[in-house]
C-alpha positions in Angstrom: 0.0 0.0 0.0 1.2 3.3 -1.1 1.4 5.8 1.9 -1.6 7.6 2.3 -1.1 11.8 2.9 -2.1 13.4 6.1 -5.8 14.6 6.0 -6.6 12.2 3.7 -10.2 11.2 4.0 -11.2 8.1 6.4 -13.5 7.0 3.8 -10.4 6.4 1.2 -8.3 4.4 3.6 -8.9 0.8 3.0 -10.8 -1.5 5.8 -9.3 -0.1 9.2 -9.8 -1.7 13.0 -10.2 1.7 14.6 -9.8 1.6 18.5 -10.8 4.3 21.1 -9.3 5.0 24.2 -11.2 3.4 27.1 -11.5 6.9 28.5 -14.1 8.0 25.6 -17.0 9.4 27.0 -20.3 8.8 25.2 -20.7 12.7 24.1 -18.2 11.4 21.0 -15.1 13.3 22.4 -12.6 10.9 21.6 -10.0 10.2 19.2 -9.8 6.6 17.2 -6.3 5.0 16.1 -5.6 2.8 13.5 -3.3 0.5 12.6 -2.4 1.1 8.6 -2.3 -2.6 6.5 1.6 -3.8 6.4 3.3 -1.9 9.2 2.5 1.4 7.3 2.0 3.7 10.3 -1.0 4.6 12.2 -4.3 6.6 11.0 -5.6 9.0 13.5 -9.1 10.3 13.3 -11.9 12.5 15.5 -14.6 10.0 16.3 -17.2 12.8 15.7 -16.3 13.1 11.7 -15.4 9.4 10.9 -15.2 9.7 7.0 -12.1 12.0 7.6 -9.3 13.9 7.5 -7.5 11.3 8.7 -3.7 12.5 10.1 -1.0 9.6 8.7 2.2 8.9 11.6 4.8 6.6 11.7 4.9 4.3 14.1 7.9 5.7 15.6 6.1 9.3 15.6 3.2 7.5 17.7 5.8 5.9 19.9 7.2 9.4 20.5 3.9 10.4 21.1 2.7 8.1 23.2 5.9 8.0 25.8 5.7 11.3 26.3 2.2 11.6 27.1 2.9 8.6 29.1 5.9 11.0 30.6 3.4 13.7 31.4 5.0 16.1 28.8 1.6 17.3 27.7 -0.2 17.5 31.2 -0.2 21.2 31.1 -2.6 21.0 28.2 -5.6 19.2 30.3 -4.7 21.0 33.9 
């Protein structure tokens, strides 16, 4: 599969296993990840507008990413 571009519409992506955080709430404001088809990153997309823009990362972006939330480098953003 040919790497998609970043907003690239959900609805254009093939067949995706999107997965939401266990801390969505039902009022839709989450975020949903997927895995892209032969290790080719991971799709991100708002739950609310599920045909799209889909943002495109490599897995070492989302690895970044998630460590460093995990880190607490982005706590000042929720206080």
């Amino acid at each position: 599969m040919q790497q998609p571009m970043n907003g690239v519409p959900a609805d254009q992506l093939p067949p995706l296993d999107w997965q939401k955080s266990r801390r969505s709430n039902p009022s839709g404001n989450c975020v949903e990840l997927a895995e892209l088809p032969g290790g080719g990153g991971v799709a991100i997309r708002n739950s609310r507008y599920p045909d799209g823009p889909a943002l495109i990362y490599t897995v070492d972006e989302i690895t970044a990413f998630v460590l460093g939330a995990r880190d607490g480098d982005f706590d000042h953003l929720i206080a």
